[in-house]
C-alpha positions as CSV (number, residue, x, y, z in Angstrom):
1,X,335.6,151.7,41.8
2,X,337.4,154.8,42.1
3,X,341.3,154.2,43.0
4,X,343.0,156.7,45.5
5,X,345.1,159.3,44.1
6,X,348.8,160.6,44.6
7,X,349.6,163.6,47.0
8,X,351.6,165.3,44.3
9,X,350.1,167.3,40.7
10,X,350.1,166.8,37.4
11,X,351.2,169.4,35.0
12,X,347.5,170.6,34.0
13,X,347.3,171.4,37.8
14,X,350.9,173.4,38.2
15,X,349.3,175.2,35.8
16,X,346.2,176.0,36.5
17,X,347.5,177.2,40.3
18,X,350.2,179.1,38.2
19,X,347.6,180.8,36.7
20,X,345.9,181.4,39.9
21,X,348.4,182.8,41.6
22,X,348.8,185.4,39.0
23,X,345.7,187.6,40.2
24,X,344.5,188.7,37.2
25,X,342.6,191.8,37.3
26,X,339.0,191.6,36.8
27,X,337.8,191.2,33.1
28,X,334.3,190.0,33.4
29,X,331.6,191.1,35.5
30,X,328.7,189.5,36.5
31,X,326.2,191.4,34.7
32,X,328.0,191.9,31.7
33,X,327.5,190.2,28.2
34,X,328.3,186.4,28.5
35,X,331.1,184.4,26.9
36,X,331.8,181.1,26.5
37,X,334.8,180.6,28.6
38,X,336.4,176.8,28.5
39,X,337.2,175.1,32.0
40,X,339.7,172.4,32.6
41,X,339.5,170.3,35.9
42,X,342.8,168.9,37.2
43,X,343.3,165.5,38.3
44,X,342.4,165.0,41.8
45,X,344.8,165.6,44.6
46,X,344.2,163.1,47.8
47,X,344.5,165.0,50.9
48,X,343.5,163.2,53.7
49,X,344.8,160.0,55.3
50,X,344.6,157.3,57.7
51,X,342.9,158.2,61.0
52,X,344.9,160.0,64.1
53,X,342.4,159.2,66.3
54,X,343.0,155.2,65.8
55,X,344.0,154.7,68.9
56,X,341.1,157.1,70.5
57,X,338.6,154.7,71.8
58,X,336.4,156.1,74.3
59,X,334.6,153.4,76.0
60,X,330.7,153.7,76.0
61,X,330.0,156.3,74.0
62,X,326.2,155.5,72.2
63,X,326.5,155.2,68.1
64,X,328.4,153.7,65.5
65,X,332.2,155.2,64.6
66,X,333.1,155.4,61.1
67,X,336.8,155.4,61.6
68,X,338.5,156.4,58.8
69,X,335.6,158.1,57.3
70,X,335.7,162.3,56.7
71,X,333.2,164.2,55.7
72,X,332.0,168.2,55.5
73,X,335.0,170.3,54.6
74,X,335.3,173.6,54.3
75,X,338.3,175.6,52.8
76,X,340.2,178.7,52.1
77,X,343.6,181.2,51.1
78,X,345.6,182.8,52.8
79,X,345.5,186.3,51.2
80,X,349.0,186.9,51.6
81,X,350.1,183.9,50.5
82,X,348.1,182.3,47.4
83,X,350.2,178.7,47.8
84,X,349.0,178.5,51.3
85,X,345.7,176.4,51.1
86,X,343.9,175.1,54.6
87,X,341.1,172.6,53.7
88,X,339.1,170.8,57.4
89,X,337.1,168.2,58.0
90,X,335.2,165.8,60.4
91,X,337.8,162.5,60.9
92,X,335.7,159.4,61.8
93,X,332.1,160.2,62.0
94,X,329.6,159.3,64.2
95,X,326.6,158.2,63.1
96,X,324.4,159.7,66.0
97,X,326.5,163.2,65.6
98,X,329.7,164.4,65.9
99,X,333.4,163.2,64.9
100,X,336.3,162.2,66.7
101,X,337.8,164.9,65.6
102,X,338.6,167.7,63.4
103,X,341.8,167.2,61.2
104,X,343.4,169.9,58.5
105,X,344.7,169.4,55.5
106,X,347.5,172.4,54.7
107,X,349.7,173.1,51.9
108,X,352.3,175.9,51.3
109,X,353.1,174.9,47.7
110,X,349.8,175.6,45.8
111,X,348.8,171.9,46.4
112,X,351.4,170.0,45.4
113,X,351.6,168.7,48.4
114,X,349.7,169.0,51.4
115,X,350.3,167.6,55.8
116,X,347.2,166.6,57.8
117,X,347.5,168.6,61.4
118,X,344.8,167.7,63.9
119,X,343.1,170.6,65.4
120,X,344.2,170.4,69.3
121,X,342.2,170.4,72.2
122,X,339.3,170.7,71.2
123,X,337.6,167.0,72.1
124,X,338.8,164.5,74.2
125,X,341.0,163.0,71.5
126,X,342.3,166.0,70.1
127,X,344.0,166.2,73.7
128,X,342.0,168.1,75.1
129,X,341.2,165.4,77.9
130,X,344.7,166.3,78.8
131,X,343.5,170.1,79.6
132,X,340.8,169.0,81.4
133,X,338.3,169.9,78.4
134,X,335.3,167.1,78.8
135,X,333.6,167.3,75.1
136,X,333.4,163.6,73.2
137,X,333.0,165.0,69.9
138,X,333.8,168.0,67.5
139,X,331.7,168.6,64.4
140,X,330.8,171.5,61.8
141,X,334.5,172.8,61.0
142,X,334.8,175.9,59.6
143,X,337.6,178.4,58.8
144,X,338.7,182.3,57.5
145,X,341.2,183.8,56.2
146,X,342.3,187.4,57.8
147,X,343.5,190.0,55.4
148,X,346.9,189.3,57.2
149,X,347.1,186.2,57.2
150,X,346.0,184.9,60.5
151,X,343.5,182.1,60.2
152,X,340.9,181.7,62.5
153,X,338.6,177.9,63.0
154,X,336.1,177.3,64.8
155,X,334.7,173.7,65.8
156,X,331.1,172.5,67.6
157,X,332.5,170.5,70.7
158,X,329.6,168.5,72.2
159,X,329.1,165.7,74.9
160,X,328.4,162.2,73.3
161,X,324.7,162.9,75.1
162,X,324.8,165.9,73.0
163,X,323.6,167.8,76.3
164,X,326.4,169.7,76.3
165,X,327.5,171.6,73.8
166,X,330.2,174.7,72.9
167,X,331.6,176.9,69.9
168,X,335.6,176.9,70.1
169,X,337.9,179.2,68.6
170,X,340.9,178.6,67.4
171,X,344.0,180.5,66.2
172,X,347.0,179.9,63.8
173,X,349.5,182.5,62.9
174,X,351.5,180.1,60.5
175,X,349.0,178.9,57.8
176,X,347.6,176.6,59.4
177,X,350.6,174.3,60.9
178,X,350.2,175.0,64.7
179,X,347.4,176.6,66.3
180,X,347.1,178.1,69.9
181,X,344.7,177.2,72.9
182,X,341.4,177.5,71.5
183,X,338.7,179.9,72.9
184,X,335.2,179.4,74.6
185,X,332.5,181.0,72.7
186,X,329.5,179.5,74.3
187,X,328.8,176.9,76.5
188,X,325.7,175.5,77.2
189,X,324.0,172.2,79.1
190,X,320.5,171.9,78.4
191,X,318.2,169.2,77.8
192,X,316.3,171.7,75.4
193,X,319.3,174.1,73.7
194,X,321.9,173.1,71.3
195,X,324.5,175.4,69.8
196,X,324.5,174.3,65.9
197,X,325.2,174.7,62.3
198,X,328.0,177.8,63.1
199,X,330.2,179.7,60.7
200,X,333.7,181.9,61.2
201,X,334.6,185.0,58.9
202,X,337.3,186.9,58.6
203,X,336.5,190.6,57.7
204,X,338.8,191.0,54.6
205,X,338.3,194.9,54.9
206,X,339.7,195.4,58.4
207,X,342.4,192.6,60.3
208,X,341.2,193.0,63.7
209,X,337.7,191.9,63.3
210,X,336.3,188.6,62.8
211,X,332.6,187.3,63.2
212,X,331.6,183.9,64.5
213,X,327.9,183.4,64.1
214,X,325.4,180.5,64.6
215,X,321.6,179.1,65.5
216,X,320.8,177.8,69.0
217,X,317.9,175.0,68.0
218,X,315.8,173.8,70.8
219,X,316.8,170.0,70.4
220,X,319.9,168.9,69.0
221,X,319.5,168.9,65.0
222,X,321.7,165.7,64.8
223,X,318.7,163.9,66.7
224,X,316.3,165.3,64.1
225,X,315.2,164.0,60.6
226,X,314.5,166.1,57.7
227,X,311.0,166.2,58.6
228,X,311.7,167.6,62.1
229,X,313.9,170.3,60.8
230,X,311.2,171.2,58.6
231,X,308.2,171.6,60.8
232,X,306.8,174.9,62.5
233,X,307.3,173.1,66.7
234,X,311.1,173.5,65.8
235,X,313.0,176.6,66.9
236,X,316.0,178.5,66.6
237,X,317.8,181.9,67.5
238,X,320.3,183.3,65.6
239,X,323.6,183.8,67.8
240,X,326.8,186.7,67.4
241,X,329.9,186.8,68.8
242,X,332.8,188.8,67.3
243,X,336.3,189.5,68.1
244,X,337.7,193.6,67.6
245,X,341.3,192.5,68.5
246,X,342.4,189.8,65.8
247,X,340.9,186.8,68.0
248,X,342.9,187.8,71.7
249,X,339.1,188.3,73.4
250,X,335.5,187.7,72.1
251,X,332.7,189.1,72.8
252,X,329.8,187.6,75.0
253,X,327.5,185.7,72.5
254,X,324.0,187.5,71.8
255,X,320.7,186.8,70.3
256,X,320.9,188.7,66.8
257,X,317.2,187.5,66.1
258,X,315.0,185.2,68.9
259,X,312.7,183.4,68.0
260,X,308.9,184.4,68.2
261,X,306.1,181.5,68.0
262,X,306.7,179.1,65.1
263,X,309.8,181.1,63.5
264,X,313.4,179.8,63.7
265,X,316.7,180.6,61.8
266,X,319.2,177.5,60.9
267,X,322.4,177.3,58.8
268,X,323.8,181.1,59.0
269,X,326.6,182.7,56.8
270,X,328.2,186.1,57.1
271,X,329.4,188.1,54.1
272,X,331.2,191.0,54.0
273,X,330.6,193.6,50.9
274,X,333.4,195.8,50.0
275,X,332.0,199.0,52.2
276,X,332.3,196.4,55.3
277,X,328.6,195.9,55.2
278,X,327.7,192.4,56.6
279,X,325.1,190.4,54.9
280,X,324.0,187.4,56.7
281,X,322.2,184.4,55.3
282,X,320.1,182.0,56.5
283,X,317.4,179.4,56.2
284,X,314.4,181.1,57.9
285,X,311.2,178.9,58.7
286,X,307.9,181.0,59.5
287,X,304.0,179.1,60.8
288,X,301.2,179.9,62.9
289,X,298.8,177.8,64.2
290,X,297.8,174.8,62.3
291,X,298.9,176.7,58.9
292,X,301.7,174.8,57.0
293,X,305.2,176.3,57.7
294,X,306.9,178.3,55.0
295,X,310.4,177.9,54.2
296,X,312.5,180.8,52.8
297,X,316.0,181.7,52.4
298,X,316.7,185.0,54.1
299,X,319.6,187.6,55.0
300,X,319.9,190.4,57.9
301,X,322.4,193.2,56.9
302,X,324.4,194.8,59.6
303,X,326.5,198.3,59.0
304,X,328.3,199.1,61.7
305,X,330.4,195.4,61.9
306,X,327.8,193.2,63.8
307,X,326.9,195.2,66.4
308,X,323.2,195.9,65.6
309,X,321.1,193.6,63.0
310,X,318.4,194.5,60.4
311,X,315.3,192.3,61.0
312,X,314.8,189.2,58.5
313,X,314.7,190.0,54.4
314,X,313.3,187.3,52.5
315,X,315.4,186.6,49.4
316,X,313.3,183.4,47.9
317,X,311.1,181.1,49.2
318,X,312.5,177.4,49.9
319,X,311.2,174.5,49.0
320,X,313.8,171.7,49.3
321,X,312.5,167.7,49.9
322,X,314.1,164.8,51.2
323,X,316.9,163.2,49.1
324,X,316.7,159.8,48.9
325,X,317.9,156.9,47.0
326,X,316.1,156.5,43.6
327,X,316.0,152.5,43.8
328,X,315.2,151.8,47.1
329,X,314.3,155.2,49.1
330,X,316.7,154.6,51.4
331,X,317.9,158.7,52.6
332,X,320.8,160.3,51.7
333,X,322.1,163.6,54.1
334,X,322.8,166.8,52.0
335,X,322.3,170.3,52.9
336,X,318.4,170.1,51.7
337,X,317.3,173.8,52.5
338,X,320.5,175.1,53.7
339,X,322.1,178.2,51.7
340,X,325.7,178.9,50.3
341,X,326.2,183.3,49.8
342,X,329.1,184.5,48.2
343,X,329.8,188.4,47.0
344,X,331.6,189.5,44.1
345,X,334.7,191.7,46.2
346,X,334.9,194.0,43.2
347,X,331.0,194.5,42.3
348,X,329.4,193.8,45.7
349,X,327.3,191.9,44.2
350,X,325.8,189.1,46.0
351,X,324.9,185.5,45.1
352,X,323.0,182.5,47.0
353,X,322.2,179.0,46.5
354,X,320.5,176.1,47.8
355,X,318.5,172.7,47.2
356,X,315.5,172.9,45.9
357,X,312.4,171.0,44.4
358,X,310.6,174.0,42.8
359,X,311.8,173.0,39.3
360,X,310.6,169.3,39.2
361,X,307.6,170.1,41.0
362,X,308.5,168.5,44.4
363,X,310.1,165.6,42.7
364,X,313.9,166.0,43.0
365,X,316.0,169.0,44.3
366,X,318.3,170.9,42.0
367,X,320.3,174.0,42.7
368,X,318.4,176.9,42.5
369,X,320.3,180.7,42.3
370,X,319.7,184.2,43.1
371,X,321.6,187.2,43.5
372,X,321.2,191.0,44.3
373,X,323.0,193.9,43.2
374,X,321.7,196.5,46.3
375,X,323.6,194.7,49.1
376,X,320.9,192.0,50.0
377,X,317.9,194.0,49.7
378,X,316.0,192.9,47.1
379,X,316.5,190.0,44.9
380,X,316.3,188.3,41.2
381,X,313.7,185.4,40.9
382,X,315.7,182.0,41.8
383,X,316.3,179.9,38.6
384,X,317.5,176.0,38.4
385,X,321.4,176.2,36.9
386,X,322.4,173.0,37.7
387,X,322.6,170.5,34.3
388,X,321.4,167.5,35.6
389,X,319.6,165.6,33.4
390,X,315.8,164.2,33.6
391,X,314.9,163.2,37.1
392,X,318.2,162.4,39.3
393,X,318.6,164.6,42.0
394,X,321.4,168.0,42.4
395,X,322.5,168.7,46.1
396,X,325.0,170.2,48.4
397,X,325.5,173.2,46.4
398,X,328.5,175.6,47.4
399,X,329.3,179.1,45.5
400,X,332.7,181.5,44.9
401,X,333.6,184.1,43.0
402,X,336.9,184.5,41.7
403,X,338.7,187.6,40.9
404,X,337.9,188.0,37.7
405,X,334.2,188.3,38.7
406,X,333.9,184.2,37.6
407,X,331.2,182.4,39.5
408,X,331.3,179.0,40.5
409,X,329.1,176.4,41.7
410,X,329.7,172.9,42.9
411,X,327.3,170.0,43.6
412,X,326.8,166.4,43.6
413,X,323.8,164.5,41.4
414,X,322.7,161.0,40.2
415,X,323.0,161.7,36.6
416,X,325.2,158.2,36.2
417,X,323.3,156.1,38.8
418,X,322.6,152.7,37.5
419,X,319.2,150.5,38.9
420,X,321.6,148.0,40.9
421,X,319.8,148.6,44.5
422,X,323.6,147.9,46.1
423,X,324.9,150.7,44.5
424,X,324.1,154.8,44.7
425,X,326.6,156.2,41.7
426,X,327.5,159.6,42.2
427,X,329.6,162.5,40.8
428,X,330.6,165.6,41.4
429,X,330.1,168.9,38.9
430,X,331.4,172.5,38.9
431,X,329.2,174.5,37.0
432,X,330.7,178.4,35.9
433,X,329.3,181.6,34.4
434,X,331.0,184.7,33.1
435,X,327.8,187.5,32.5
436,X,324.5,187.9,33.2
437,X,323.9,185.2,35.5
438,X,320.6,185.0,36.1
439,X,320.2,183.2,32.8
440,X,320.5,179.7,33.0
441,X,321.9,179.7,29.6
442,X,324.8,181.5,30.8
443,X,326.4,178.6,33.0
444,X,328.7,175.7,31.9
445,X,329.7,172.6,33.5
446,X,332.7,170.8,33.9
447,X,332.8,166.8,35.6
448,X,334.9,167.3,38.9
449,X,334.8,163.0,39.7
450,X,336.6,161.1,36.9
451,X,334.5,158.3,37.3
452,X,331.0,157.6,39.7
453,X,331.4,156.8,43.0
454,X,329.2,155.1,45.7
455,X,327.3,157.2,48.0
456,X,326.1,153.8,49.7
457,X,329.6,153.7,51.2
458,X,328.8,157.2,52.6
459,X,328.7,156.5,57.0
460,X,324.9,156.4,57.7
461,X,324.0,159.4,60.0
462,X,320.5,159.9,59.2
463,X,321.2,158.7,56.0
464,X,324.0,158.5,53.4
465,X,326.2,161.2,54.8
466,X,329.4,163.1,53.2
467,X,328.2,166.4,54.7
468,X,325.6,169.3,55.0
469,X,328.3,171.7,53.2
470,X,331.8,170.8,51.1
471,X,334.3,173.8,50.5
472,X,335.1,175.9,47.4
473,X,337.3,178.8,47.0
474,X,340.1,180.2,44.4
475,X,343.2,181.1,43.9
476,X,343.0,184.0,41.4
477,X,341.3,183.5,38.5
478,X,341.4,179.4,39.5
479,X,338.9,178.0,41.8
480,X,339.6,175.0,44.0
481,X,336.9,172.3,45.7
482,X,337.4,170.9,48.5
483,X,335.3,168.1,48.7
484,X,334.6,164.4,50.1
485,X,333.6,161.5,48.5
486,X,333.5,157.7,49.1
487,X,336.2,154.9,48.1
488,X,332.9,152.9,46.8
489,X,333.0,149.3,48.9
490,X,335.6,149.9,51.0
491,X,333.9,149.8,54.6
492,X,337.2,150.3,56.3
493,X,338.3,153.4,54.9
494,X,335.2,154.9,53.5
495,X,335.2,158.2,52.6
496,X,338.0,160.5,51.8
497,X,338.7,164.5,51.2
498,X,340.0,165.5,47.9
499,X,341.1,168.6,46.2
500,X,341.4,169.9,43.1
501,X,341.6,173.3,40.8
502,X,339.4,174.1,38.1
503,X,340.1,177.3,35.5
504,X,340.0,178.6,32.2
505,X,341.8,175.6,29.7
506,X,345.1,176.6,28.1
């Protein structure tokens, strides 16, 4: 059973974010000659904490609350600070959709230490009940980075019914220790239209712009199995808003691609190449008639900063399946189908990743990788990179690129799962490549859990749940996951966000 770990680092860790902070000029490229680089992984740093929203009991609302349990960070630098880290998460999940809340961890020191800040006002016990603001829950955090520094998050705010649902931004201008009032995107009450699965970014080529971006699915995806999402009588549109003032106004949100018969768009992320080109990526779902759906990961480019879209470019086809638990079936929630882009800030170079079952012939998922070197509009034939062994399952995937052109990938697998039916061992793995990525060859892999831990302990929201996405970014040359996992039995404080920094060894 995994213990819980000290706020403070070891050495190997003030070193590696030593190292990071240094900003070393790029070395490798992507497409260059490989070499064998050696990682080191740092002990893990706890960052979260006991629940602020203990005390929060809203009477009546339908489900079962986790307290205590977080799940689906996300993560990033502040450019003009490399010791600032901001990590968020979901605090005390729901199991029918939706948190409590949405707490922060932020540090100022590189991670030696880090406070938790709750993200105000944006729920009913974030204290936003206080301002009149009538949303139960808040789920799908996400945050960016300006090239100033100012750090933008954005939250899903929904009614416990889930018939009402909003995107709210907000603002902090310190790193993440107080943020202002946050912002109305959308709002909207419908029986038949959800606002879902949104992203925030940053544009690090121009301070005043940011782009919030996200799908509008015509039932509530919390209320839908894996099987639901992945059938052609779903729908959703792809939604834009953006801010051209450094988050002061937002623009009125707008269809970027609606839906025709038996099409719809889910889990969209904005990149932003070098010449400010933005490259958008998403899980695109396409079916007529009584023919099968097909599944296929997807980007729309925009030049001119989000204010008109290319149509749909397939990158790959999809071809995730339903994680489950190898002794007894029972689900397990990942980000099945749902992509990860990064882009290489030097190169332009772009690079995507997802679950899929391709490799084992619809037995298992791994983590399947692509890239493109024109921008988005044509890319190289997915390949598995993950290093999981025989038949356990890779999931969740996330993907950075450092400065020195480094890419990283994170997931969880099975690999050390035992046949005890009470039990569901799980780890976490960064895997790394230097050159000519497309091989799978090329990639390393370093053990980010010291020891298994218990996805069984995971809250149950449509299965075993830690969350749909888990954050990864770097500090230089030093990348850092963000990530949850569970503190295996313990059904009062079950899951917890850690963090940790993973570089080239000494």
């Amino acid at each position: 059973m995994l213990q819980q770990r000290p706020t403070t680092r070891s050495t190997v860790h003030h070193w590696l974010v030593a190292l990071g902070v240094s900003l070393a000029v790029v070395v490798f490229g992507p497409l260059t000659p490989t070499t064998a680089v050696p990682f080191s992984v740092a002990p893990l740093t706890l960052v979260s904490g006991p629940s602020p929203f203990a005390a929060c009991d809203i009477f009546g609302e339908p489900g079962t609350n986790f307290l205590n349990a977080e799940v689906e960070p996300w993560v990033d630098v502040n450019p003009t600070n490399p010791r600032n880290i901001v990590g968020v998460w979901q605090q005390d999940r729901w199991s029918n959709g939706g948190a409590r809340g949405l707490v922060a961890g932020v540090t100022h020191n590189g991670g030696r230490t880090w406070k938790r800040v709750v993200i105000p006002n944006i729920n009913k016990c974030s204290g936003g009940v206080l301002d009149g603001i009538n949303y139960d829950r808040a789920s799908d955090p996400w945050l960016s980075f300006a090239p100033n520094g100012r750090l933008y998050h954005i939250s899903l705010s929904a009614t416990a019914d889930l018939r009402t649902s909003a995107l709210l931004v907000s603002k902090s201008t310190d790193g993440g220790d107080t943020w202002g009032s946050p912002t109305t995107i959308i709002e909207t009450t419908s029986d038949f239209r959800f606002n879902d699965k949104e992203s925030i970014t940053a544009d690090p080529t121009d301070p005043t712009l940011a782009y919030a971006i996200w799908d509008q699915s015509r039932f509530p995806s919390d209320n839908a199995d894996f099987n639901a999402l992945h059938s052609f009588a779903f729908r959703g549109d792809a939604y834009f808003s953006r801010t051209i003032d450094g988050g002061n106004t937002w623009e009125a949100p707008r269809a970027i691609f609606a839906s025709k018969s038996n099409e719809f768009t889910i889990g969209h992320q904005i990149a932003v190449l070098p010449d400010g080109t933005l490259v958008d990526v998403f899980n695109f779902i396409k079916g007529s008639g009584l023919n099968a759906p097909g599944f296929f990961q997807a980007v729309m480019r925009s030049t001119d900063h989000g204010a008109t879209w290319s149509a749909p470019i397939i990158a790959a086809s999809e071809r995730a399946v339903q994680v489950v638990d190898p002794d007894t079936g029972a689900p397990v929630r990942t980000g099945a189908g749902l992509p990860a882009i990064a882009v290489d800030a030097g190169s332009g170079i772009l690079f995507i990743v997802w679950e899929d079952a391709r490799f084992s012939g619809s037995a298992h998922n791994d983590v399947a990788f692509s890239m493109s070197t024109d921008g988005g509009f044509t890319w190289s034939t997915p390949v598995k990179i993950n290093k999981t062994p025989g038949n356990a399952a890779a999931f969740t995937p996330s993907v950075h690129v450092a400065a020195d052109g480094t890419i990283a990938v994170t997931y969880y697998d099975f690999r050390n799962n035992t046949s005890d039916p009470n039990t569901l061992g799980t780890d976490y793995w960064i895997i790394h490549c230097h050159g000519a990525c497309f091989n799978p060859e090329n990639w390393s892999e370093n053990r980010i859990t010291p020891s298994s831990f218990d996805m069984r302990t995971a809250p149950f929201a449509r299965g075993f749940f830690v969350g749909d996405y888990e954050g990864l970014t770097s500090v230089g040359d030093t990348f850092i996951p963000f990530f949850v996992q569970t503190n295996s039995g313990n059904l009062t404080n079950r899951t917890d966000a850690f963090e940790t920094a993973a570089g080239a060894a000494p």
